[in-house]
C-alpha positions as CSV (number, residue, x, y, z in Angstrom):
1,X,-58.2,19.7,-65.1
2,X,-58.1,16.0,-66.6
3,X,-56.4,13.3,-65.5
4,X,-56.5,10.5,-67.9
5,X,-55.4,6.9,-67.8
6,X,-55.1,4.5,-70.8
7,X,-55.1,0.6,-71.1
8,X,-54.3,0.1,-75.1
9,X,-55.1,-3.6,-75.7
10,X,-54.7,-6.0,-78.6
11,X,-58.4,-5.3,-79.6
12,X,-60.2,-2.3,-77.4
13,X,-58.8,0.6,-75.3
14,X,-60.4,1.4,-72.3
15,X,-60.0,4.6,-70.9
16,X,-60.8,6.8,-67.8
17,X,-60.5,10.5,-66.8
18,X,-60.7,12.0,-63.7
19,X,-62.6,15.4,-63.8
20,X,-63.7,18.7,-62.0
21,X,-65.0,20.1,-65.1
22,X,-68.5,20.9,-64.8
23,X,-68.9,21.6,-68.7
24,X,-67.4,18.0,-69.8
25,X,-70.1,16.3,-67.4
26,X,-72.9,18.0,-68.8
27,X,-71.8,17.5,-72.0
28,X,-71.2,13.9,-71.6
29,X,-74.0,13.6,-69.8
30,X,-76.5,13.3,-73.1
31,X,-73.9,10.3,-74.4
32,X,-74.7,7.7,-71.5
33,X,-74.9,5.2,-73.8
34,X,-70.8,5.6,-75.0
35,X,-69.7,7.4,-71.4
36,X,-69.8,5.7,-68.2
37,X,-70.0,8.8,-65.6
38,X,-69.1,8.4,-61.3
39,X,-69.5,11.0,-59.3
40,X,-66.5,11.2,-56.5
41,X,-67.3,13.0,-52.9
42,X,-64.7,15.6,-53.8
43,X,-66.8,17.4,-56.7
44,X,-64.7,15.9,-59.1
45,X,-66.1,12.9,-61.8
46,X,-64.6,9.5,-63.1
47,X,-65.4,8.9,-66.8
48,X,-64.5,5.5,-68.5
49,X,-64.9,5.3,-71.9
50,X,-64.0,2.5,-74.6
51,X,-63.6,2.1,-78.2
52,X,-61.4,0.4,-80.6
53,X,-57.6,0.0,-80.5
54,X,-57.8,-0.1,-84.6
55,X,-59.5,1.8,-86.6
56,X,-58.0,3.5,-89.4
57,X,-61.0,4.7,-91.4
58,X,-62.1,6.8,-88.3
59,X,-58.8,7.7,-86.2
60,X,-55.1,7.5,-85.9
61,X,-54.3,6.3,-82.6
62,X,-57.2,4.9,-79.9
63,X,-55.8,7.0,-77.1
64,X,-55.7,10.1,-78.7
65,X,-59.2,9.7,-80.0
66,X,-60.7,8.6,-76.3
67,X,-59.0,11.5,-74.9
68,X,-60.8,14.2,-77.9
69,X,-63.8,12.6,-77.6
70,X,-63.9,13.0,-73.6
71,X,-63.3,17.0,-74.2
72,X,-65.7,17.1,-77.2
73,X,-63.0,17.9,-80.5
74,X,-63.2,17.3,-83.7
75,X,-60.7,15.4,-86.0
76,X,-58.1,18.8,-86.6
77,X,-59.0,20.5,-83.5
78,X,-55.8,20.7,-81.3
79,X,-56.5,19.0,-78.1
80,X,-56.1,21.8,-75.0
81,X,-52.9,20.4,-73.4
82,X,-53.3,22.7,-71.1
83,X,-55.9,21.1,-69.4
84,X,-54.3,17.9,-68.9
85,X,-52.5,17.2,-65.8
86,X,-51.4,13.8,-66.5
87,X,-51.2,10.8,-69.0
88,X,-50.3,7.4,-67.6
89,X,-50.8,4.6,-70.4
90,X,-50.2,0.9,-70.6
91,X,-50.0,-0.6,-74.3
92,X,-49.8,-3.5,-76.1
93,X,-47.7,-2.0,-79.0
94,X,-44.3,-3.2,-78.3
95,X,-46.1,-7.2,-77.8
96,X,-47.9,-6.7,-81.0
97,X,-44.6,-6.0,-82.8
98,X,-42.9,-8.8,-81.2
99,X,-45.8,-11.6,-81.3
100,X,-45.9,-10.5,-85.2
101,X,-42.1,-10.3,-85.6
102,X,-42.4,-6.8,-87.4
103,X,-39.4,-4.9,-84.8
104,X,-36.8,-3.0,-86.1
105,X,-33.8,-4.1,-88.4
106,X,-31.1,-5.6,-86.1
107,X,-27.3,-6.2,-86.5
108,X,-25.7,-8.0,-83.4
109,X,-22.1,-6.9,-82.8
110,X,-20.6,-9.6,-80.4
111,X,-17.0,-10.9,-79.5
112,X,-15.4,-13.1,-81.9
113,X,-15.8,-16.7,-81.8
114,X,-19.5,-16.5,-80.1
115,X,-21.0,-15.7,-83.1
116,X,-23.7,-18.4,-82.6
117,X,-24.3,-18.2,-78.8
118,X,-27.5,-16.8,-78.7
119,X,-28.9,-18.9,-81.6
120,X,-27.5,-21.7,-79.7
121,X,-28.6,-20.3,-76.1
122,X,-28.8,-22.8,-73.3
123,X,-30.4,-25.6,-75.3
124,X,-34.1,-25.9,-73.3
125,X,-35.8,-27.3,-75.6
126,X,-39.6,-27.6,-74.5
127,X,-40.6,-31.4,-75.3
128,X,-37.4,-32.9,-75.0
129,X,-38.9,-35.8,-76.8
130,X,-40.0,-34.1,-80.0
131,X,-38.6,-35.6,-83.4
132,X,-39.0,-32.6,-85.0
133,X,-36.9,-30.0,-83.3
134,X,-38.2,-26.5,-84.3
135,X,-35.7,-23.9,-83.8
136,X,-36.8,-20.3,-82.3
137,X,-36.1,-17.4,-85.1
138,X,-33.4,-15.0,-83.7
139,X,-34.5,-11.2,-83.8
140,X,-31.7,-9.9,-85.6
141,X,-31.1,-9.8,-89.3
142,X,-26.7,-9.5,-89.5
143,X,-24.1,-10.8,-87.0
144,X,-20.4,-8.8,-86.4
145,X,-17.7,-10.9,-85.0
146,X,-15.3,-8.1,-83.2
147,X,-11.9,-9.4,-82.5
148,X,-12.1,-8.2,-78.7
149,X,-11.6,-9.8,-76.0
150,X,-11.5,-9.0,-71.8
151,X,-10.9,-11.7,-69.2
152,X,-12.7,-11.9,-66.1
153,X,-10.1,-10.1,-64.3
154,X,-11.1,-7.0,-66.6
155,X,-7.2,-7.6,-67.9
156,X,-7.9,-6.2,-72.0
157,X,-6.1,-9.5,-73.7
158,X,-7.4,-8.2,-77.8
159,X,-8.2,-4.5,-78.0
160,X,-10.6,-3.7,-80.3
161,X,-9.8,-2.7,-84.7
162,X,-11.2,0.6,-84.8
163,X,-10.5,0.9,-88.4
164,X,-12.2,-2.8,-88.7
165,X,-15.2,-2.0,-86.6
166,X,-16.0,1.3,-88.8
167,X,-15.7,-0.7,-92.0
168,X,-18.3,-3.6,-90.7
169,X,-20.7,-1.5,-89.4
170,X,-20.6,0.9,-92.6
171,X,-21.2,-1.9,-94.6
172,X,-24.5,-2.6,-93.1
173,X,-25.7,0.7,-92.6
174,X,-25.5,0.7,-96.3
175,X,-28.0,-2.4,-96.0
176,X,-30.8,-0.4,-94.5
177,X,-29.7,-1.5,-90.8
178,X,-30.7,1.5,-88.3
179,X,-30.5,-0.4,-85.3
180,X,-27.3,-2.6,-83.4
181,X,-27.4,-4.3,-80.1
182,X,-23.6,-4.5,-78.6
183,X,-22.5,-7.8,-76.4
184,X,-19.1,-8.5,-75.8
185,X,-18.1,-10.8,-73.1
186,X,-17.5,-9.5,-69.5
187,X,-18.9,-6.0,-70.5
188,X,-21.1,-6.1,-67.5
189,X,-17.9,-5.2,-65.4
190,X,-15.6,-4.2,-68.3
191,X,-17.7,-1.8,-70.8
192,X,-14.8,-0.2,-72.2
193,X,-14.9,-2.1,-75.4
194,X,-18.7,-1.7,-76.0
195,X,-18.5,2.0,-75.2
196,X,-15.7,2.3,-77.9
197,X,-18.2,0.7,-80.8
198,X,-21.1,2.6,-79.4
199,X,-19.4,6.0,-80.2
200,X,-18.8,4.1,-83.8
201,X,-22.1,3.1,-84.6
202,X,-23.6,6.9,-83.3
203,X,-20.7,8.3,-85.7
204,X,-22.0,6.6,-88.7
205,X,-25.7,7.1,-88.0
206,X,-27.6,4.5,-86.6
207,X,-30.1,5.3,-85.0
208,X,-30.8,3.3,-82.0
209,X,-27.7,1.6,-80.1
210,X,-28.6,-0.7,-77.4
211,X,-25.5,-1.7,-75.6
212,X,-25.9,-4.7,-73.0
213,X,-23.6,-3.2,-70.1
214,X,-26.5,-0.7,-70.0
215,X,-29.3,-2.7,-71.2
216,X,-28.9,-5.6,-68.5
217,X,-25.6,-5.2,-66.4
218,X,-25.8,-8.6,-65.2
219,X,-23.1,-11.6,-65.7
220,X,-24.1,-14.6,-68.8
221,X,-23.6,-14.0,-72.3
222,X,-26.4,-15.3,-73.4
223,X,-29.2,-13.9,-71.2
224,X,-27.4,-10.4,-71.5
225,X,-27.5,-10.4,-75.2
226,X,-31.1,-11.8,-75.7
227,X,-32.4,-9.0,-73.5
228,X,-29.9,-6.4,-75.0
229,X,-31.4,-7.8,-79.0
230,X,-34.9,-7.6,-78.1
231,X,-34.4,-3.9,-76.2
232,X,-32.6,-2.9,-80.1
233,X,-35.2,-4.9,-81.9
234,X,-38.3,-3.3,-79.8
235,X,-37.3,0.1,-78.9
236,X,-37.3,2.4,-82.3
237,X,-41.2,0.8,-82.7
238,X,-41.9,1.7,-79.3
239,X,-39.9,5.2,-79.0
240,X,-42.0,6.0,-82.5
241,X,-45.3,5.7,-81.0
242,X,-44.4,7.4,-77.8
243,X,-43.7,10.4,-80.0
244,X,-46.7,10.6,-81.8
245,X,-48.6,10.3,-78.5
246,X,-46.4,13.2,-77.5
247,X,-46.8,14.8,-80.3
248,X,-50.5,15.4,-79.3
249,X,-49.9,16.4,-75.9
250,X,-46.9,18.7,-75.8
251,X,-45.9,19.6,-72.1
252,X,-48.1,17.0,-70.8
253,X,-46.7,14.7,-67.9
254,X,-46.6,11.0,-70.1
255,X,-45.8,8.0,-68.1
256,X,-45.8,4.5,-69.2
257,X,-46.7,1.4,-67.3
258,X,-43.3,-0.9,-67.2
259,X,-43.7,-5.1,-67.0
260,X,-42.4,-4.9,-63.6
261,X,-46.0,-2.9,-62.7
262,X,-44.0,0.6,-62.3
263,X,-44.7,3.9,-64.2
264,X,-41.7,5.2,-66.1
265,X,-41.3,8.9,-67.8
266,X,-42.1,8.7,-71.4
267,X,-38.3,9.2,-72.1
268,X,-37.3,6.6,-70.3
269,X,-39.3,3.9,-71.9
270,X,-37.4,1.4,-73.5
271,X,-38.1,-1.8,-75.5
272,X,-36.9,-4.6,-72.8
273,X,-39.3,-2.7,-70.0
274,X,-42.6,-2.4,-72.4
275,X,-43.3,-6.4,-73.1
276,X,-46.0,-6.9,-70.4
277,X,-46.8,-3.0,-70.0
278,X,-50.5,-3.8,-70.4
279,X,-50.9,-7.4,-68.7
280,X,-49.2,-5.3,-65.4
281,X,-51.3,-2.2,-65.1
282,X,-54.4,-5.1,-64.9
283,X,-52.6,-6.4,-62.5
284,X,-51.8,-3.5,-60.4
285,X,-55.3,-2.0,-60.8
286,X,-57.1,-5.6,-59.5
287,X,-54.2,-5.4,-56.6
288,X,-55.0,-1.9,-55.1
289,X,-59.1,-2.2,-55.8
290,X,-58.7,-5.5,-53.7
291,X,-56.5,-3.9,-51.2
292,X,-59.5,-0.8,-50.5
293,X,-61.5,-3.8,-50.2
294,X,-59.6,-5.2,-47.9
295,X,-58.5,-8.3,-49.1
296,X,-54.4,-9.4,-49.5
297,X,-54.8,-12.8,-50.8
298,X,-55.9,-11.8,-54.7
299,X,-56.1,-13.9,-57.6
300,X,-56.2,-11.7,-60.8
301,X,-58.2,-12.4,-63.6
302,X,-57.9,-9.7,-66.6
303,X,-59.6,-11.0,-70.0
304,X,-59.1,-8.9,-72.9
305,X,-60.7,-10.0,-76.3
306,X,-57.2,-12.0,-77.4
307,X,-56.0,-13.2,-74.3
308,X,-56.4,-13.9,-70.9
309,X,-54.1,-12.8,-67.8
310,X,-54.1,-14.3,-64.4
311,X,-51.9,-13.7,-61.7
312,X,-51.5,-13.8,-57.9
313,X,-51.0,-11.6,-55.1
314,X,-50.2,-12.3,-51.5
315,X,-49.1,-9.5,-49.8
316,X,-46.4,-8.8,-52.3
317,X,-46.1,-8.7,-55.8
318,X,-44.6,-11.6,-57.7
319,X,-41.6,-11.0,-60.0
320,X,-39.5,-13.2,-62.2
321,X,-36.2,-12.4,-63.9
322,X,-35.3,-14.9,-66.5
323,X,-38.6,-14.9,-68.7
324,X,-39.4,-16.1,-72.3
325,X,-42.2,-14.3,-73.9
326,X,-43.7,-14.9,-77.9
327,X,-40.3,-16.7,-77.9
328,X,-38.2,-13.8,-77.1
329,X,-36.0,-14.4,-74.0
330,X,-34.9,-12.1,-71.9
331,X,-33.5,-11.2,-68.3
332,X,-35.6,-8.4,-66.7
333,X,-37.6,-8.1,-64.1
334,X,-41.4,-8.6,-65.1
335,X,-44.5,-9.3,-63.2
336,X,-45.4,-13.2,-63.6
337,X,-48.3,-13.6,-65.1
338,X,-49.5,-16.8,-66.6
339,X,-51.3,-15.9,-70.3
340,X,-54.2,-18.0,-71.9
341,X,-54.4,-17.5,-75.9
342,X,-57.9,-17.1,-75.3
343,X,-60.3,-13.9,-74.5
344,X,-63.3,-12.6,-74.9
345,X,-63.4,-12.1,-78.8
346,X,-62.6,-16.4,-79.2
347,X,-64.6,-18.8,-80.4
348,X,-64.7,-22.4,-80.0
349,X,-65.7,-24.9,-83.3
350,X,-65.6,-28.5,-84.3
351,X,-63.6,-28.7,-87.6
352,X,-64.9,-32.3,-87.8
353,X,-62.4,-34.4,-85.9
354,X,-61.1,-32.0,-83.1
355,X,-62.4,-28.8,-80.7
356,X,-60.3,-25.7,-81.7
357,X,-60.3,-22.6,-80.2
358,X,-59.8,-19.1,-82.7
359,X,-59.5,-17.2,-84.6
């Protein structure tokens, strides 16, 4: 049986498998100079194994290549599923898609009248003495004003057009729109309203619905809505590439690596959890190696060939809640990690006047 476990990174993939077949060690064994092969005291082997996270003349995805190569298939051979116990991956995907602002097609549907909160947001602005104020683009594409409208007593003071509602959201499913994220004000105690254009929006066809009573249950407008826009904007992107991993590996356990450092069930993985996915399995894996070691103060220092990741560790892992990542914000728990633009594939140059660090 295999056990494998993936780190999908901006530029290489770094795999390793956990063995007790005999006949994949041998085999391996004449490619020493691709396969890095541990023996473990239980008659079983470790196998670690990197290779590109892109490369379209020569694969499809980096994960499902490491994991044919490991067994020995060719391009069209069906990989054994059978033989695979587990899949546990972190990835990059759903921070590539967000640091190149290529998400998903997203209407916001909010309560009428805050049409501009989120664009406005809580006004930080991050040199307060900057001339030159450049405003952060918003993830979605349309904005729906609904006359709603709960108190905070949950008393219902507008009830919601349905006949309205259907006509909106028609109109810009017609645009190409697949994807809506839902925010009306008090829905994290009163839903009612959101649940009542959810059913809507699945009527007509879209596709991906996030609604922020689900999404982040937590009181403020604005930090509910940013979270519930980037779970809408990130989560058709993410949910297509866990399917073509599963699509390789029917019946295989597939877990995901969330940025709070847990695993969740391929199902289960949603846009708003998959933003540090790959910074936090480092993370983790430095923690627990340290830990065998015996150490519980641990600095973490994970460079990839974009970026850099360093955290800290004493005792306990760090979380934050309110977080703002490739100018995205959002309120979910995530590991916090402090991230250099800088890794093992930079370079630094003169240009002449100044020291610059690239590509």
């Amino acid at each position: 049986m295999l056990r494998i476990f993936a780190d999908r990174g901006g530029t290489f993939t770094d795999i390793v498998a956990v063995t007790n077949n005999q006949t994949i060690i041998d085999r391996l064994a004449n490619f020493t100079e691709r396969f890095l092969i541990v023996p473990l005291p239980n008659k079983e082997w470790i196998i670690v194994y990197k290779l590109l996270s892109e490369n379209p003349e020569q694969y499809e995805d980096a994960v499902i290549q490491g994991i044919r190569d490991i067994i020995g298939l060719t391009v069209n051979e069906p990989i054994p599923y059978q033989t695979i116990e587990v899949v546990k991956m972190g990835t990059t995907v759903a921070t590539n898609a967000l640091l190149e602002r290529h998400g998903d097609r997203v209407v916001l549907l909010i309560t009428k009248g805050f049409k501009d909160a989120l664009r406005i947001g809580y006004q930080n602005r991050p040199n307060i003495f900057a001339q030159e104020i450049i405003l952060p683009t918003m993830l979605y594409e349309q904005v729906i004003e609904v006359d709603e409208r709960y108190d905070a007593h949950g008393h219902e003071l507008v009830s919601v057009n349905i006949d309205q509602a259907k006509q909106d959201l028609q109109t810009v499913y017609h645009t190409g729109i697949r994807s809506c994220a839902i925010v009306f004000m008090h829905s994290d105690r009163y839903p009612f309203h959101e649940q009542q254009i959810a059913k809507i929006a699945q009527e007509i066809g879209f596709t991906q619905i996030s609604v922020s009573h689900q999404v982040s249950p937590l009181m403020k407008l604005v930090s509910r809505g940013d979270t519930t826009v980037v779970d809408a904007y990130l989560t058709p992107i993410l949910r297509r590439y866990v399917n073509q991993i599963a699509s390789h590996l029917p019946q295989v356990k597939l877990m995901f690596m969330k940025s709070d450092g847990g695993l969740t069930n391929a199902e289960q993985f949603q846009g708003k959890d998959s933003i540090l996915s790959g910074p936090a399995g480092g993370i983790v894996g430095a923690v627990q190696t340290s830990k065998r070691a015996g150490f519980e103060l641990v600095i973490t220092f994970d460079m990839g060939g974009t970026s850099t990741d360093v955290a800290h560790f004493k005792g306990e892992y760090e979380r934050q809640l309110d977080s703002e990542i490739a100018g995205a914000r959002m309120r979910v728990p995530v590991l916090a990690i402090n991230t250099i633009a800088a890794g093992g594939g930079s370079i630094l140059y003169f240009d002449g006047s100044s020291y610059r660090v690239g590509p």
